[in-house]
N, C-alpha and C positions, 0 to 999 in steps of 0.2 A: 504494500500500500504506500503510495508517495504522499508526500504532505499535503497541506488542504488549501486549495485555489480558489476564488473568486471568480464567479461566474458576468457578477456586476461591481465591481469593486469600487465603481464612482459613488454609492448610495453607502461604503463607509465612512465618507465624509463628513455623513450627517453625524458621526459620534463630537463633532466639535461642538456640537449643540450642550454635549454631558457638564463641560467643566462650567460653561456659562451658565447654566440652571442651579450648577453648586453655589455658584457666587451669588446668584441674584435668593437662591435660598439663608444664606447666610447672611445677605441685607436685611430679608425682609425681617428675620429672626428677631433680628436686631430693633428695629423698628418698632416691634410688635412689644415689647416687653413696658410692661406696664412701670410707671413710677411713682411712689406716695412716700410723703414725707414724715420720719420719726426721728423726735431725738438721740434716741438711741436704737442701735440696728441687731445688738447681741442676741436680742429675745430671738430672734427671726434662725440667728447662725444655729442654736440649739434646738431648733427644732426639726423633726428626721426629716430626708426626702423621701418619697415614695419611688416605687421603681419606673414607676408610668414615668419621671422626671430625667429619670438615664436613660431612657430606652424610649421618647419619644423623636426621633428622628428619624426610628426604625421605617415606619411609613413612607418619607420620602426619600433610603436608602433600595427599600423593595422599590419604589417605581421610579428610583434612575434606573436603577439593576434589569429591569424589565425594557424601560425605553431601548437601553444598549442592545439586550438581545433581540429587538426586535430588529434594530436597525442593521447587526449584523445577520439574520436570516433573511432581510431585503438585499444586501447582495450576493445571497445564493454562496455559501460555501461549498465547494465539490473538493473530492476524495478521487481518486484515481487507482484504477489495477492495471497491472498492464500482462500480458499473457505473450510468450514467444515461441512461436514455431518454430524450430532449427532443420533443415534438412544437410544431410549430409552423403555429397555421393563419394561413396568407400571404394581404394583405389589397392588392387591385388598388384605387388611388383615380387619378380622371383630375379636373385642375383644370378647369374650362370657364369663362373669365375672357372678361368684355364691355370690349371695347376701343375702343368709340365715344368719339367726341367729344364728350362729355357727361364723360368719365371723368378730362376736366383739369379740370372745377372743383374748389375750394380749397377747400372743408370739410372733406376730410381733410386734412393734411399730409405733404408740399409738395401733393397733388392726388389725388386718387380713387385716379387708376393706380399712382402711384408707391409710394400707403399699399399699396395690395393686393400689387403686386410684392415690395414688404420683407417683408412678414405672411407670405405665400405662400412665399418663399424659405425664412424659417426653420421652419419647418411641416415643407418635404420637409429640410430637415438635420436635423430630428429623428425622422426616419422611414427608417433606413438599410435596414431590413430590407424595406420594401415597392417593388412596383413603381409607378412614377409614369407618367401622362400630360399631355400639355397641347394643350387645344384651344381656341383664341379665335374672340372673334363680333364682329360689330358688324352691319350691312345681311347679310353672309355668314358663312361659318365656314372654319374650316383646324384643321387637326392640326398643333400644332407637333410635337408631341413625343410617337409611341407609347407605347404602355404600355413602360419600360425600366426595369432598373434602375442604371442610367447617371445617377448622380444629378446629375454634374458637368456634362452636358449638358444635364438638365433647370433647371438654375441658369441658365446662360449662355444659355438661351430665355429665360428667366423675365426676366431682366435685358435684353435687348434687344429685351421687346417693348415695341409702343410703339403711339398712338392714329394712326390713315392708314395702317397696312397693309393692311386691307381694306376696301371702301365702307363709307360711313359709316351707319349706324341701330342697331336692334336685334332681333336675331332670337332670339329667347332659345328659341325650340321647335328651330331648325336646330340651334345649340349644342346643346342638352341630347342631341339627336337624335345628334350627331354622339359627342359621349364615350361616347353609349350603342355605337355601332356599333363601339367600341374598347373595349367590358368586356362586351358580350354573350356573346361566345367563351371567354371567360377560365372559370379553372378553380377559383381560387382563392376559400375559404371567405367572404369576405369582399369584393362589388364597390359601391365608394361612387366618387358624383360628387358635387365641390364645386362650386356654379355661384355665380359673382357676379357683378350686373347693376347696374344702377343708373337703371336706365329702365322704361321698358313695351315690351312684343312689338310693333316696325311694322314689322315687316320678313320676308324669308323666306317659306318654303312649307309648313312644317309648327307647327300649330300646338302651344303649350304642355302644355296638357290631353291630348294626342295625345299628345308625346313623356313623360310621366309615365306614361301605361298602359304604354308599348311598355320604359319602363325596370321597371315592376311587374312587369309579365309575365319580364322576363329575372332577376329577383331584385338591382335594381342599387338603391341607396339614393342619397337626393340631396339632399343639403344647400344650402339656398338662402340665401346672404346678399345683402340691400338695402344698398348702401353709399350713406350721402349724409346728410345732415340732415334734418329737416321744415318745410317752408316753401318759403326760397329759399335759393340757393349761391350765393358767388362764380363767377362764369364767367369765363375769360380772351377778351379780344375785340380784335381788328387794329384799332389807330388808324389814319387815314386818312397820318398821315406816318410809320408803320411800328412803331410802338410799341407795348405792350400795355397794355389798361385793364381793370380784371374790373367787371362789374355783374351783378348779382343775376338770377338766372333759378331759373322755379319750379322743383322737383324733385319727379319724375312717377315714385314706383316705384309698380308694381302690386305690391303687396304681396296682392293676392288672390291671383294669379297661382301667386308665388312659394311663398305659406303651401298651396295648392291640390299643386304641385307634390310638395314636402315629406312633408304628411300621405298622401299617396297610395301614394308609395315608403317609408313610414317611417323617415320624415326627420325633421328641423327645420327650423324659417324663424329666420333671426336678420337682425334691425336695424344697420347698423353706422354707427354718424353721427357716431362719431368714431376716429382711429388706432388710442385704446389700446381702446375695442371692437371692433374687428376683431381684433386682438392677441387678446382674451379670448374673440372667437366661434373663430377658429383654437383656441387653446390647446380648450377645451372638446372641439372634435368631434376635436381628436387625443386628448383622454381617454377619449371614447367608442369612439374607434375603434381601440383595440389591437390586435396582436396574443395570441391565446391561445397562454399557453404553459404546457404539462402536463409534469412532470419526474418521471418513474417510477424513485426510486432501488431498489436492490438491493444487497443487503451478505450476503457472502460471507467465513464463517470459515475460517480454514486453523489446524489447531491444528499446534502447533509444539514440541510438547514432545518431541517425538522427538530433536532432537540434542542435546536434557540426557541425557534416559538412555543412547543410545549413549556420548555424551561420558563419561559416571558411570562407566560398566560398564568402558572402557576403563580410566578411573584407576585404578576398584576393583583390577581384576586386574592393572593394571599393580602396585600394592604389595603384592596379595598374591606375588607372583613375587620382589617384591625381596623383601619379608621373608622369605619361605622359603627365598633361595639368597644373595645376595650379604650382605644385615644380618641374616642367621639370629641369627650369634652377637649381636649389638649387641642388638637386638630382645627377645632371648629372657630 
């Protein structure tokens, strides 16, 4: 309930009428008091007052007290509710992350995977209201993590995955293929897959351009990010007495592929060759990718003047009763 508004608020002005009724009551008080002359005044100080003598002003306190509430029920005091519709259309995204062995070279920092797992973690913290998936690729794919909204589980995937849990290559059609077979179903206004690769397709049984129709056709949108630099990358590589050395290996994305993907599903392709652009491609397609939210308010008046006038009417009559029986004489 919000506080209480005026409907006519120029007809509270008539309360300046209250202080000047006080003062010309206090003249006439004045006026009215009778005077006769005695030598002496003490006999007078000793004798009681009655209570009618403290409590005759009560009358003209009831019908200021009344006047007021009348003139605040003339401009209509109102009360207000207000009631809000939200709607919310809920937006299904499944990450599809390429976990090969290609995903430890150093051009991101600390390495390919570890950039994406950080980027990718703070993305779903900022996304409380959506359902999340995770499905990784490399030679094969798996589902880590159905469509939930168990965010705290999708974290703790996120954070221990890691490059050898499944054969080593790139199957980036099986992935796509697979987050699709996890948001085909889904109900929800909004289904987007994030995929990031960092190779070319050698692997698997369905190819790329395949798994883009079959996500068109179900209404799924697919965001492709290339993670890696151009040219070559630091690669980490086993020395012979157990040690690690990195030397430079080309880096092979198909950038057709991925851009071919994208445009098909009405998507994006995005580049990401270094941390803080991966940072900025995340940040982006969670801009793009909102929730819509529609807020239908509704505001409802309650007018409230009714317990001024009841309240008024009671005072009114409450002093015309006294004036007319107990302060007749005082009064009159």
């Amino acid at each position: 309930m919000s506080s209480i508004e005026f409907a006519s608020p120029f007809f509270l002005f008539g309360l300046i009428i209250i202080p000047i009724l006080i003062v010309w009551y206090i003249f006439r008080c004045n006026n009215q008091q009778a005077y006769v002359r005695f030598s002496d005044t003490g006999f007078f100080d000793k004798l009681p007052r009655s209570w009618k003598a403290y409590l005759r002003h009560i009358v003209f306190v009831l019908e200021i007290a009344a006047l007021s509430l009348f003139i605040i029920a003339l401009a209509r005091p109102q009360s207000s509710s207000k009631n809000q519709t939200v709607n919310i259309e809920g937006i299904d995204i499944v990450l599809a992350m390429d976990i090969s062995s290609s995903m430890l070279a150093a051009d991101l920092k600390p390495d390919r995977l570890e950039a994406a797992k950080l980027v990718a973690s703070d993305f779903v913290k900022g996304r409380p209201g959506d359902r999340m998936g995770l499905v990784i690729f490399s030679g094969e794919t798996f589902t880590q993590v159905p469509l939930t909204t168990d965010h705290g589980m999708m974290l703790n995937m996120l954070k221990d995955m890691k490059c050898g849990m499944l054969e080593d290559g790139t199957a980036i059609g099986d992935g796509l293929a697979s987050a699709i077979s996890r948001l085909k179903d889904s109900e929800a206004i909004s289904k987007v897959v994030i995929l990031l690769t960092d190779g070319d397709n050698n692997a698997g049984s369905i190819d790329p351009s395949t798994a883009a129709e079959m996500a068109k056709i179900f209404g799924i949108r697919v965001y492709t990010i290339g993670a890696g630099t151009r040219g070559t990358a630091p690669y980490p590589v086993q020395t012979p007495f157990g040690g690690i050395k990195y030397q430079q290996v080309p880096v092979t994305i198909n950038e057709d592929i991925l851009k071919h993907i994208a445009n098909e599903t009405g998507g994006k392709y995005f580049r990401a060759e270094s941390e803080q652009k991966l940072q900025q491609i995340y940040d982006e397609i969670d801009k793009m990718e909102r929730s819509k939210i529609e807020v239908n308010e509704f505001r409802r008046l309650h007018e409230e003047f009714y317990p001024f006038v009841i309240w008024g009417l009671i005072l009114l009559i409450t002093s015309f009763i006294l004036k007319n029986t107990i302060f007749k004489s005082i009064t009159e």
